[in-house]
NUMI-446016 format. One line per field, with one value per atom (N, C-alpha, C): residue number from 1; x, y, z. Coordinates in Angstrom, 1 decimal. Layout:
! NUMI-446016
n: (NUM,...) $
X: (X,...) $
Y: (Y,...) $
Z: (Z,...) $
END
This chain:
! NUMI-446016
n: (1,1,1,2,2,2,3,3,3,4,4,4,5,5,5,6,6,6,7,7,7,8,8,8,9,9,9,10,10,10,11,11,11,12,12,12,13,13,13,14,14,14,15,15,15,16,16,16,17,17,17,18,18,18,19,19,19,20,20,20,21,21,21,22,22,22,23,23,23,24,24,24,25,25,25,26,26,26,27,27,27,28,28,28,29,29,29,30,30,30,31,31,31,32,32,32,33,33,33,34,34,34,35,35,35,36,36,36,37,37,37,38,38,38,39,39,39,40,40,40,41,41,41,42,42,42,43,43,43,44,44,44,45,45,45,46,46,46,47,47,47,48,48,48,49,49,49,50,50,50,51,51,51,52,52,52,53,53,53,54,54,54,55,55,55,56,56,56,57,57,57,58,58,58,59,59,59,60,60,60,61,61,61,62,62,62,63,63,63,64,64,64,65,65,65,66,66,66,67,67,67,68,68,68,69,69,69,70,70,70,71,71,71,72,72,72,73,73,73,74,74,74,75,75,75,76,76,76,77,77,77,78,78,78,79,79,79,80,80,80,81,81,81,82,82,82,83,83,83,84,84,84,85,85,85,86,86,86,87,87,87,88,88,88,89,89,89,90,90,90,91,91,91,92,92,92,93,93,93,94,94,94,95,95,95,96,96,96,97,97,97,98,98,98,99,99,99,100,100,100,101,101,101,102,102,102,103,103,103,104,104,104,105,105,105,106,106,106,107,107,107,108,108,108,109,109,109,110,110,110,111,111,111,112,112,112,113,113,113,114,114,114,115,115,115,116,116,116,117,117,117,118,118,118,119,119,119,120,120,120,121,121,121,122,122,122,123,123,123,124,124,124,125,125,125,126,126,126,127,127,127,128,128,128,129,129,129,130,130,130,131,131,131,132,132,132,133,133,133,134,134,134,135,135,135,136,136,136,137,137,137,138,138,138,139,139,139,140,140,140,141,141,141,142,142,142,143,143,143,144,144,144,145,145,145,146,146,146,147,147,147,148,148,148,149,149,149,150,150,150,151,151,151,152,152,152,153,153,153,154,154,154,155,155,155,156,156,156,157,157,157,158,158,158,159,159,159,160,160,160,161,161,161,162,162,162,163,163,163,164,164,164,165,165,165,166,166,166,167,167,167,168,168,168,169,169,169,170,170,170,171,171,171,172,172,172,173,173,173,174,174,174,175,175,175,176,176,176,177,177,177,178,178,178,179,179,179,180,180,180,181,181,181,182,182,182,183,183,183,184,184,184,185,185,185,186,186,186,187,187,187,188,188,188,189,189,189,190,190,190,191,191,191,192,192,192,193,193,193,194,194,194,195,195,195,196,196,196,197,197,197,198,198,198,199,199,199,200,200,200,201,201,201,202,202,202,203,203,203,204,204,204,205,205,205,206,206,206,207,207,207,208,208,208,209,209,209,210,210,210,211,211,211,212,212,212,213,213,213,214,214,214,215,215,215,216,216,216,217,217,217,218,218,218,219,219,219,220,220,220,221,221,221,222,222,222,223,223,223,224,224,224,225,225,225,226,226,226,227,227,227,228,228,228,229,229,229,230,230,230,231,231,231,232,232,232,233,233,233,234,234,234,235,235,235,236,236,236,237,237,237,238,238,238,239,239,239,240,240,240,241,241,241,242,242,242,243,243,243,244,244,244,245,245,245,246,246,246,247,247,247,248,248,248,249,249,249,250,250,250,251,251,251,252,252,252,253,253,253,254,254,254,255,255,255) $
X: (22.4,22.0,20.7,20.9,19.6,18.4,17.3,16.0,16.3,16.1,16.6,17.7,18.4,19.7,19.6,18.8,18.8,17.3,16.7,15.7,15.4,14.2,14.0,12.6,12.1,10.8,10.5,9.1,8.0,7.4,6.9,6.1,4.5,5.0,3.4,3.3,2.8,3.3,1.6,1.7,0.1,0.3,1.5,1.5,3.1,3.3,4.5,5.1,4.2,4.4,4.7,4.0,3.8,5.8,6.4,7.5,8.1,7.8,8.6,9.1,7.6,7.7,8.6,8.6,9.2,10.9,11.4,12.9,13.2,12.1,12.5,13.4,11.5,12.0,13.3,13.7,15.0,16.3,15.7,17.4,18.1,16.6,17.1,17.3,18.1,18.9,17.9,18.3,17.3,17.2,16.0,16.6,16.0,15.5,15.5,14.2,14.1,12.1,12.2,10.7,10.2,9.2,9.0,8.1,7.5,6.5,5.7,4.9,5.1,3.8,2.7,2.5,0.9,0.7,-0.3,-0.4,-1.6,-1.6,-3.3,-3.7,-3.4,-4.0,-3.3,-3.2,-3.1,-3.9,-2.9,-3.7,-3.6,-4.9,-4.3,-4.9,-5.1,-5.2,-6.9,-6.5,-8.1,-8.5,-7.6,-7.9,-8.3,-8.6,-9.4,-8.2,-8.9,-8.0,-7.5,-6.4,-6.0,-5.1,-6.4,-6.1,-5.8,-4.8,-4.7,-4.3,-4.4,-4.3,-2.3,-2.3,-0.9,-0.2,1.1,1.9,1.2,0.5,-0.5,-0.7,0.2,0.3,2.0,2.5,3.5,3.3,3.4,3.3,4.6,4.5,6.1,6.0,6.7,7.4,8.9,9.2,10.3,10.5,11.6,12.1,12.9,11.8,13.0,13.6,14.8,15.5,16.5,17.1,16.0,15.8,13.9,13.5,13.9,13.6,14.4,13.2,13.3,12.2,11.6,12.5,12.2,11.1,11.5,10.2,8.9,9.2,7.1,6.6,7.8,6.8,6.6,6.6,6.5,5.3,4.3,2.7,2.6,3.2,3.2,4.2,5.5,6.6,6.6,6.0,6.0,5.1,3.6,3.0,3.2,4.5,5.1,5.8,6.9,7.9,7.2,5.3,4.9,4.2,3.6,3.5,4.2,5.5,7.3,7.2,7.3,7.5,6.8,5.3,4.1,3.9,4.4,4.6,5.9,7.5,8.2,8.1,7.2,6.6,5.7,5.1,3.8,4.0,4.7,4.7,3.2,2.7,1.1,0.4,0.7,-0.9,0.4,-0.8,-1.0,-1.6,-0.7,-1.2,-1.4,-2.4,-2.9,-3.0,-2.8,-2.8,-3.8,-5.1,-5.8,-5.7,-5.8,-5.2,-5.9,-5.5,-4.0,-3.0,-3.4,-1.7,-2.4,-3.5,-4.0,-3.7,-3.0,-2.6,-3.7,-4.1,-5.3,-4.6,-5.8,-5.4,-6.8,-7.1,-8.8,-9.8,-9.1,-10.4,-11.0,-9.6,-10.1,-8.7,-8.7,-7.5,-6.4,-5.2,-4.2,-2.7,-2.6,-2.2,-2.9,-2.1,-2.3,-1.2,-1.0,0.0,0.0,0.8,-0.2,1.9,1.6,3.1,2.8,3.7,3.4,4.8,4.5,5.7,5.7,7.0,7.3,8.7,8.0,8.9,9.5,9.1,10.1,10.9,10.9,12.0,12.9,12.7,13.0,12.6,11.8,12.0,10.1,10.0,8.9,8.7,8.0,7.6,6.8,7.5,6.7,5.7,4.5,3.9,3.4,3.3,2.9,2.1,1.2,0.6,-0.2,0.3,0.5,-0.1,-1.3,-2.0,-1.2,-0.8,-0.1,-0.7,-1.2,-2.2,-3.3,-4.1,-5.5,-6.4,-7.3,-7.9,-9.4,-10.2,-11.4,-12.1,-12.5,-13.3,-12.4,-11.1,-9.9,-10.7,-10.7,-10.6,-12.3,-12.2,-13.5,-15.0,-16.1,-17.3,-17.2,-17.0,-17.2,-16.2,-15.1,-13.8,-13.7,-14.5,-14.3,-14.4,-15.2,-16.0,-14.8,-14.3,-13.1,-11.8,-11.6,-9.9,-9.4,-8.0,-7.8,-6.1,-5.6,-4.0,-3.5,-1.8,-1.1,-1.1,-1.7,-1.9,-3.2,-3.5,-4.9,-5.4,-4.6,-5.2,-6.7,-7.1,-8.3,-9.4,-9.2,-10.0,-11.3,-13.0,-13.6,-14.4,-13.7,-13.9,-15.1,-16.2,-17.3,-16.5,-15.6,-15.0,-16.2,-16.5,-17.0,-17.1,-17.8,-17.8,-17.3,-17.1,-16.2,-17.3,-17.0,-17.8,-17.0,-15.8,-14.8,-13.3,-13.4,-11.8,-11.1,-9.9,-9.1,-7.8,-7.8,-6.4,-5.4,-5.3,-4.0,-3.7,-4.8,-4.6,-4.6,-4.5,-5.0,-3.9,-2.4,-0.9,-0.7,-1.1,-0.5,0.1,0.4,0.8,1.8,1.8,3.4,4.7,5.9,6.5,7.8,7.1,7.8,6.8,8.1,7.3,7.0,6.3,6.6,8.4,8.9,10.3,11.3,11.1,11.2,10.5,8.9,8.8,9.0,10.0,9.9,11.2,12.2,13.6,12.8,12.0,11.8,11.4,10.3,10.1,11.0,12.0,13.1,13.9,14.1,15.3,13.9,13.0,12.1,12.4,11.8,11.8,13.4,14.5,15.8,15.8,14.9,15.1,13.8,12.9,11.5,11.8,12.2,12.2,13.3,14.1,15.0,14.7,13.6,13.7,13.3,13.5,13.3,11.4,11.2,9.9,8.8,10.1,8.9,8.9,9.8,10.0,8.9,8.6,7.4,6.0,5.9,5.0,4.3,5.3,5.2,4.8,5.3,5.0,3.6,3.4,2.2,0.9,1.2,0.1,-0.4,0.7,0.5,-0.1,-0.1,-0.7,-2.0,-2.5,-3.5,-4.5,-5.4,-6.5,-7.7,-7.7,-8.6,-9.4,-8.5,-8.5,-10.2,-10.5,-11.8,-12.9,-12.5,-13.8,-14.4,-16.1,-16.7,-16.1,-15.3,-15.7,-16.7,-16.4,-16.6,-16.5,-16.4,-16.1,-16.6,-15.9,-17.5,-17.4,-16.5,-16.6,-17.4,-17.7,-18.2,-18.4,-17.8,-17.9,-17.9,-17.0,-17.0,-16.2,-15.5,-14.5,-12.6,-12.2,-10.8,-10.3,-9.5,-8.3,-7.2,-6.8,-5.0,-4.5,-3.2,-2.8,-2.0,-2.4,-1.3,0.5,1.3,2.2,2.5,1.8,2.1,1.5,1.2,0.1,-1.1,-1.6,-3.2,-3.8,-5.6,-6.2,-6.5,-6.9,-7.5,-8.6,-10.0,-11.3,-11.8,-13.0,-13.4,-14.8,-15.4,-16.7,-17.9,-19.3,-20.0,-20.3,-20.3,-20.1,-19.2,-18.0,-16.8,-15.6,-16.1,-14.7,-13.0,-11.8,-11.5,-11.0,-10.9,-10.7,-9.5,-8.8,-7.7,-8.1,-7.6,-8.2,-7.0,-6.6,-5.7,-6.1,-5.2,-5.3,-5.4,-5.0,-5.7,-6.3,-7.9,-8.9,-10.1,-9.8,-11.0,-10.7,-12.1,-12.2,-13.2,-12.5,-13.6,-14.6,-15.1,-16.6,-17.1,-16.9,-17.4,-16.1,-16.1,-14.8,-15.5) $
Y: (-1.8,-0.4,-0.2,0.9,1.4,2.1,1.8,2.9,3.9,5.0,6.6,7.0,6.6,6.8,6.4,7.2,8.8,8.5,10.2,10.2,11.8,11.4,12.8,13.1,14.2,14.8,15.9,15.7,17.0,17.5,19.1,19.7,19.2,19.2,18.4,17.5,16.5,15.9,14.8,14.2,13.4,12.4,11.5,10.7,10.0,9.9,9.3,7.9,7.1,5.5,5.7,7.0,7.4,7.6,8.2,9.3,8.2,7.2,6.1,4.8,4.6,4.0,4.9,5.3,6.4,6.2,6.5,6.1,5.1,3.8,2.5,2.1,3.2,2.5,3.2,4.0,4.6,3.7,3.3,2.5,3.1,3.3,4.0,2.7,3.0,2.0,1.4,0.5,0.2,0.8,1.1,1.7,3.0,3.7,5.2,5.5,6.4,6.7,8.1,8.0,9.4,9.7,10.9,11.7,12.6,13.2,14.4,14.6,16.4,16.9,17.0,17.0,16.4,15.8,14.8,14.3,14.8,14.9,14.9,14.1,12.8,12.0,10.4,10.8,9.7,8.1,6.7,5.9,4.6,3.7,2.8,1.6,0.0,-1.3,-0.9,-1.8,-1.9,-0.3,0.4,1.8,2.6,2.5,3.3,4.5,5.6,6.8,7.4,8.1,8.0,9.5,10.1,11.6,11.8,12.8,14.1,15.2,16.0,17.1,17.3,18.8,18.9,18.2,17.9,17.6,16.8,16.5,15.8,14.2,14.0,12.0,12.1,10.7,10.5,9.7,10.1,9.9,8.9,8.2,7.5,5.8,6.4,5.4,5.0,3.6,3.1,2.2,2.4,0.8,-0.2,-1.4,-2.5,-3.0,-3.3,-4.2,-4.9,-6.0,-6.6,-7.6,-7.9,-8.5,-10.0,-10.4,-12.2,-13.3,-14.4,-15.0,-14.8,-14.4,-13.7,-12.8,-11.9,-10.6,-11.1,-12.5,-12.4,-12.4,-12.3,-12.1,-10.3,-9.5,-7.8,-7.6,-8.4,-7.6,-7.7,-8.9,-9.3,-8.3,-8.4,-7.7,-6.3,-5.6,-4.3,-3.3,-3.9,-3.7,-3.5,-5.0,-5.1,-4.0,-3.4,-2.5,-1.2,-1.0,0.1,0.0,-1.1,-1.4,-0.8,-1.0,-1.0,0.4,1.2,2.4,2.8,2.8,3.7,3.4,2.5,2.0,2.5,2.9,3.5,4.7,6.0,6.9,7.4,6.5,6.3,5.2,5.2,3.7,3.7,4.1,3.9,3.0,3.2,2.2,1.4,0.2,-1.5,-1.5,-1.9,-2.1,-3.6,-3.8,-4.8,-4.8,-5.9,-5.7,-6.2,-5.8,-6.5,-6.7,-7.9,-8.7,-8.2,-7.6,-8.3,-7.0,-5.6,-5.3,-3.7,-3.8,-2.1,-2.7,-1.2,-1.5,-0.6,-1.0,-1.0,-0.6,0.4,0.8,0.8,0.1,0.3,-0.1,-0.8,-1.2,-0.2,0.5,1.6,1.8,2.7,2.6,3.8,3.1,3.9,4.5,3.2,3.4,1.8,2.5,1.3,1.6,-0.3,-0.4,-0.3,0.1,-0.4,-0.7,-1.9,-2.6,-3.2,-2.3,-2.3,-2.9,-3.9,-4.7,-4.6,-5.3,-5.2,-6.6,-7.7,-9.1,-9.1,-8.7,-9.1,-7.8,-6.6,-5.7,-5.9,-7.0,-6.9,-5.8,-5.1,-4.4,-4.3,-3.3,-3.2,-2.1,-1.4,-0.5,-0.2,0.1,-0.2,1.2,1.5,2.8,2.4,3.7,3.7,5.4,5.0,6.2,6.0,7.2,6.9,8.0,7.8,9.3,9.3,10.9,11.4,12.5,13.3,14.2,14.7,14.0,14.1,14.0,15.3,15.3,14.2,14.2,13.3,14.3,15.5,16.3,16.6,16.6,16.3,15.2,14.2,13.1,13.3,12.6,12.7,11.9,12.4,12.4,10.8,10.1,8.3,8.1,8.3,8.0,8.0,9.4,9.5,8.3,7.5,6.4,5.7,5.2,4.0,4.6,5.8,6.2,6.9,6.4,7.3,7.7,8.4,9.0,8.7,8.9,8.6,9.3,10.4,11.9,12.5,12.7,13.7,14.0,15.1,15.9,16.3,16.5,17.3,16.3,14.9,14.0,13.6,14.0,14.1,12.5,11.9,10.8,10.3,9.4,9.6,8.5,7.4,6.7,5.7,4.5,3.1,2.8,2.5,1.8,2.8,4.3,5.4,5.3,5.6,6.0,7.6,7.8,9.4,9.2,10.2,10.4,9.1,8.4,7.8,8.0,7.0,7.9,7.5,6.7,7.0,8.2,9.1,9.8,11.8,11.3,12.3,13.5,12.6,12.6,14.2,15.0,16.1,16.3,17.6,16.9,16.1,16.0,15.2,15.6,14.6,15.2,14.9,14.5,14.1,14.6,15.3,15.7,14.4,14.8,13.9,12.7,13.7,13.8,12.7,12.6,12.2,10.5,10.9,9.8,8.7,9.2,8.5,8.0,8.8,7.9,6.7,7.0,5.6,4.4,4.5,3.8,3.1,3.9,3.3,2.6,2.4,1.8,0.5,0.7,-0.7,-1.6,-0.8,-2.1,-2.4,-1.5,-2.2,-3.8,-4.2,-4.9,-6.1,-5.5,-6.3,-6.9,-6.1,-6.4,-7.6,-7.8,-8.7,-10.1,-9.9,-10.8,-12.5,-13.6,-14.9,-14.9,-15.7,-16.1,-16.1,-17.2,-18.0,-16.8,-15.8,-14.9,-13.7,-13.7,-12.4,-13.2,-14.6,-15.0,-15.2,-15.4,-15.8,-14.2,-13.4,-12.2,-11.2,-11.7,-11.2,-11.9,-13.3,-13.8,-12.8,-13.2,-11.7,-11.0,-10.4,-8.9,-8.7,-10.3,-10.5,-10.0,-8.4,-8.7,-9.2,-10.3,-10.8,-11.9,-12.7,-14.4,-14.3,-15.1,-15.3,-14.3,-13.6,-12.6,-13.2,-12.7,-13.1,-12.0,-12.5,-12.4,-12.6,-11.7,-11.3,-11.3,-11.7,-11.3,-11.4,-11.3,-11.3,-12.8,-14.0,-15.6,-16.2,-15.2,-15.9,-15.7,-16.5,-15.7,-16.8,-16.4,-17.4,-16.8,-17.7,-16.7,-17.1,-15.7,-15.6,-16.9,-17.5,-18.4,-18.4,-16.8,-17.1,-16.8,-16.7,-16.9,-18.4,-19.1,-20.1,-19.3,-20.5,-20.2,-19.3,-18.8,-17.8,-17.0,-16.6,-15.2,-15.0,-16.4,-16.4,-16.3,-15.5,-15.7,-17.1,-17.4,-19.0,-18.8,-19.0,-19.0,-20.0,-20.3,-21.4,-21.1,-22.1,-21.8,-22.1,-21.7,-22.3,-23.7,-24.2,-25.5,-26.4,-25.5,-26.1,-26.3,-25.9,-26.2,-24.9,-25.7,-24.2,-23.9,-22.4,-22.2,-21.3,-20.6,-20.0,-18.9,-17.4,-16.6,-15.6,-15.1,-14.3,-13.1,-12.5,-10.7,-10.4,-10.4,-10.0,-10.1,-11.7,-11.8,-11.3,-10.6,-10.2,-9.0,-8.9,-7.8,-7.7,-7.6,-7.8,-7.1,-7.6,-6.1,-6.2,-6.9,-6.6,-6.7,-6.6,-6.2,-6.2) $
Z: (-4.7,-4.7,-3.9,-2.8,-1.9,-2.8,-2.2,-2.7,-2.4,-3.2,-3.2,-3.4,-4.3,-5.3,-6.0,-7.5,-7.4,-6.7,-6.5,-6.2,-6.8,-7.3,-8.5,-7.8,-7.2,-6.9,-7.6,-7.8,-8.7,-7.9,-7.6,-7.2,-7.5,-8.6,-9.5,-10.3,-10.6,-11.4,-11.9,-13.1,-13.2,-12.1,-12.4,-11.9,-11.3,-9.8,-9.9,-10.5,-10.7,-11.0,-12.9,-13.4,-15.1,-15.3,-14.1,-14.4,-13.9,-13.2,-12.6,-14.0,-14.7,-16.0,-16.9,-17.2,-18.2,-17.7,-16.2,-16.0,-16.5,-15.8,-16.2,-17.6,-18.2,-20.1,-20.7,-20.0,-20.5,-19.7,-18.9,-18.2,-16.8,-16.6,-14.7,-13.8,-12.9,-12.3,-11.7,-10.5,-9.9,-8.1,-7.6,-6.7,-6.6,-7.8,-8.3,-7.8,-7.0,-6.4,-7.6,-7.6,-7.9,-6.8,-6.3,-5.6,-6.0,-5.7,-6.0,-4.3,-4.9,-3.3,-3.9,-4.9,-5.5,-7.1,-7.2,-8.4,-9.0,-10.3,-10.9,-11.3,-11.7,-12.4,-11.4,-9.9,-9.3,-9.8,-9.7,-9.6,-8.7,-8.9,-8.0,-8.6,-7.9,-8.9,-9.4,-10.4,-11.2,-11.6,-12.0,-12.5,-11.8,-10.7,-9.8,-10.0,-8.9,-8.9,-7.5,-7.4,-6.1,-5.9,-5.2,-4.7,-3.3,-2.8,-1.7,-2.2,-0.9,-1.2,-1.2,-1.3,-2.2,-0.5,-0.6,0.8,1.9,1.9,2.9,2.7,1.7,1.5,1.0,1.6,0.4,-1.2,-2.0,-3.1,-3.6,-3.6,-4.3,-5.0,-6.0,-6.8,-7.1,-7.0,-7.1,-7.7,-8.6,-10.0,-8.9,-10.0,-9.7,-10.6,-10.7,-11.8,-11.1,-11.6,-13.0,-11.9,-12.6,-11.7,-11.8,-10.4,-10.3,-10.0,-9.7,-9.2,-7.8,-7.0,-5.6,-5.8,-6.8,-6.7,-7.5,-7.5,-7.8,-6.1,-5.1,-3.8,-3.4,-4.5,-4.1,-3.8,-4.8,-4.0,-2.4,-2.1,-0.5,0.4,-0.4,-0.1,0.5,-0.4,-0.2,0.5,0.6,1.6,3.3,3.2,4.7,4.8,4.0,4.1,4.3,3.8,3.8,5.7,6.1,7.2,8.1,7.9,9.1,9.2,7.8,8.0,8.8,8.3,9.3,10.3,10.9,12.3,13.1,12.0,12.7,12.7,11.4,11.7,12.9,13.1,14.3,15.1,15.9,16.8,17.3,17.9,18.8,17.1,16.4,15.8,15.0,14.7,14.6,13.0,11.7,10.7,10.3,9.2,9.0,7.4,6.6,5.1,4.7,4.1,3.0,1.9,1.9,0.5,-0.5,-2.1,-1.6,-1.4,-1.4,-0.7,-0.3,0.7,0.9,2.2,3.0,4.2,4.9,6.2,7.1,8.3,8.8,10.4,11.4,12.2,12.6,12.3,10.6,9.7,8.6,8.5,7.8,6.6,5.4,4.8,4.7,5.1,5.5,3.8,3.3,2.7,1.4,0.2,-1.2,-2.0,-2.4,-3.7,-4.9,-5.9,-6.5,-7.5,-8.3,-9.0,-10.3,-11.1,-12.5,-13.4,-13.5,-13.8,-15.4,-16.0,-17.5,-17.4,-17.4,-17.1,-18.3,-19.5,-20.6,-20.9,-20.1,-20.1,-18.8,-17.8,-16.8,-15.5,-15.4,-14.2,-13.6,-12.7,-12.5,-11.3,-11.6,-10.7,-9.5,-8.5,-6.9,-6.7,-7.0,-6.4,-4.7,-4.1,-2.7,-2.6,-2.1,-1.3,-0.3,0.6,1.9,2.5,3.5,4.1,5.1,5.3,6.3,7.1,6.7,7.3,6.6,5.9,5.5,6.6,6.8,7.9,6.9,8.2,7.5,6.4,7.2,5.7,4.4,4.3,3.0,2.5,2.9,1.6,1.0,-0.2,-0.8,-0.1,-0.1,0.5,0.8,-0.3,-0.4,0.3,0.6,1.5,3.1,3.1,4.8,5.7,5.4,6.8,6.6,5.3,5.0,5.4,5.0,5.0,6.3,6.4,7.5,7.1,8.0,8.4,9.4,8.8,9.7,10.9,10.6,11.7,11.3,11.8,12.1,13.1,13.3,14.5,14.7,13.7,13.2,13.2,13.6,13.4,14.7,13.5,15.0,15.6,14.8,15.2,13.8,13.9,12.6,12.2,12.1,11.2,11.5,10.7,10.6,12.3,12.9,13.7,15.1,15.0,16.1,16.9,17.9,18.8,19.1,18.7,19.0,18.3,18.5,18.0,18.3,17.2,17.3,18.5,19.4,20.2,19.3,18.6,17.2,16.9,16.9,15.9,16.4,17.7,18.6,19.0,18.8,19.1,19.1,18.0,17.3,15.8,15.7,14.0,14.2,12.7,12.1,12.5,13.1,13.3,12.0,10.8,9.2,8.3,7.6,6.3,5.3,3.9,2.8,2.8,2.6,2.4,3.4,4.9,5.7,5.9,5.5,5.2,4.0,2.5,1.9,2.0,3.2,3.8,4.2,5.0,6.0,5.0,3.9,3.4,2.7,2.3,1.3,2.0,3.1,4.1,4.6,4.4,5.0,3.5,2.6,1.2,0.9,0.9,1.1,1.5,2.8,3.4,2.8,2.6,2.1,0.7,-0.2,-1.6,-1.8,-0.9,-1.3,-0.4,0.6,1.4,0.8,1.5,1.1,0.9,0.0,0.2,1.5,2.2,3.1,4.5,4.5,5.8,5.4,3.7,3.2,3.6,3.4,4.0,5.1,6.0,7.1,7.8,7.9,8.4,7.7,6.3,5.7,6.4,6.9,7.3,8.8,9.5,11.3,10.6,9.8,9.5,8.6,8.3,7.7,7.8,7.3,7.8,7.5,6.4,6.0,6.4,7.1,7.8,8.6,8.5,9.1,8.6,7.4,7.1,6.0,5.9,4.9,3.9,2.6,1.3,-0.1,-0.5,-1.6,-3.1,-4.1,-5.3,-6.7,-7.8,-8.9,-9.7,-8.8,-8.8,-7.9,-6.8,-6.5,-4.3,-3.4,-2.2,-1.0,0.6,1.0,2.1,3.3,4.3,4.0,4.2,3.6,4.9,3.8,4.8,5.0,4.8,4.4,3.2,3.0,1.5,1.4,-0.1,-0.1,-0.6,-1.0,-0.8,-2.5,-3.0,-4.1,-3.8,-2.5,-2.5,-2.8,-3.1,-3.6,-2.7,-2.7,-1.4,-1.4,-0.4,-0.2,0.6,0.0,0.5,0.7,1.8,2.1,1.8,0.6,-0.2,0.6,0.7,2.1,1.4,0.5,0.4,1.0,1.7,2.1,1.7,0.1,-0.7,-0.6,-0.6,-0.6,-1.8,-2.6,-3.6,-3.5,-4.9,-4.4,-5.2,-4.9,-5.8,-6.1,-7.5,-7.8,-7.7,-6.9,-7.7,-9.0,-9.5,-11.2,-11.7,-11.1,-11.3,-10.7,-9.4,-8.7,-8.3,-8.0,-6.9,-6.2,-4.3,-3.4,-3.4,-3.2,-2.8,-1.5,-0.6,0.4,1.1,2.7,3.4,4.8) $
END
């Protein structure tokens, strides 16, 4: 069964990944997105919170069941599929994933995962949010320099390191709504969520943007080397040693 059959969207809603759990625990197939044109109580990993304004991101969540050994590669997995899309949304720009699963444009953030699994019910939940037309002054004060869109016309440049407007981003509006874009997404993870191991890795490394950067975290600190073959980061300590670092024990702080 394809992502987006069924597919249930809210005007408003707290949270898509909340209404996504909730199918799950009742015995929604697999496959089933929820949408909203805006959340209130958005989120993303490590609790953080995760706002736009109404219509101006895609908002989406989608079940998986039941999960197999293949899908312990989704953190990896579905970032790529978020990748493909916004690249077949936008051909002109070049996405990049920071480990372990926020997708990057410029060096700035374009979209985040965020996968809330339940192994002894079998299933697990894919969230995605995805800027589509958040201009720079939209997102919140702390955001601007980091975040960016798939479109922003309105953009006067000011990002990290601009010297002017993005020509990414220069194009015109959108020529996809929300709606539009959560086809494309659903027709990329079709393809992602089921893929072999070693083809999620091999293609997560291209798109790495971490490799050669000084890291960060609260173990400790050193330069990214890759992932090994479970998705772990792999840092090289300035002692020289290399260490392997899980997502669900850290978090970077620097970038």
């Amino acid at each position: 069964m394809s992502f987006g059959h069924p597919h249930r969207h809210y005007t408003s809603t707290d949270s898509t990944n909340s209404r996504a759990r909730e199918l799950a625990a009742a015995g929604g197939p697999h496959g089933t997105v929820v949408t909203a044109s805006e959340q209130t109580a958005g989120r993303g990993r490590q609790g953080r919170t995760w706002t736009a304004p109404p219509n101006k991101a895609l908002l989406y969540s989608a079940i998986v069941r039941p999960l197999e050994e293949g899908h312990m590669m989704l953190p990896l997995a579905v970032p790529l599929a978020v990748c493909e899309a916004a690249e077949e949304l936008n051909p002109e720009l070049t996405c990049k994933v920071k480990w372990p699963n926020d997708i990057h444009v410029e060096g700035r953030k374009l979209a985040g995962v965020l996968i809330e699994a339940r192994p002894q019910d079998g299933w697990a939940v894919i969230g995605v949010g995805l800027n589509l037309s958040i201009s720079t002054e939209e997102f919140p004060t702390e955001l601007q320099a980091t975040a960016i869109s798939l479109f922003d016309p309105g953009d006067k440049g000011g990002g990290r390191g601009s010297a002017g407007p993005s020509p990414l981003l220069s194009a015109g509006p959108p020529p996809s709504a929300p709606s539009s874009a959560a086809e494309v997404l659903s027709q990329h993870l079709d393809n992602w969520v089921q893929a072999e191991p070693d083809e999620v890795l091999a293609t997560w490394r291209e798109r790495d943007a971490l490799r050669g950067r000084e890291v960060e975290w609260e173990g400790g600190s050193g330069v990214a080397d890759g992932v090994d073959d479970r998705g772990y980061l792999v840092v090289i300590t300035p002692s020289g040693d290399r260490v392997t670092v899980g997502a669900g024990e850290v978090h970077l702080t620097r970038f």
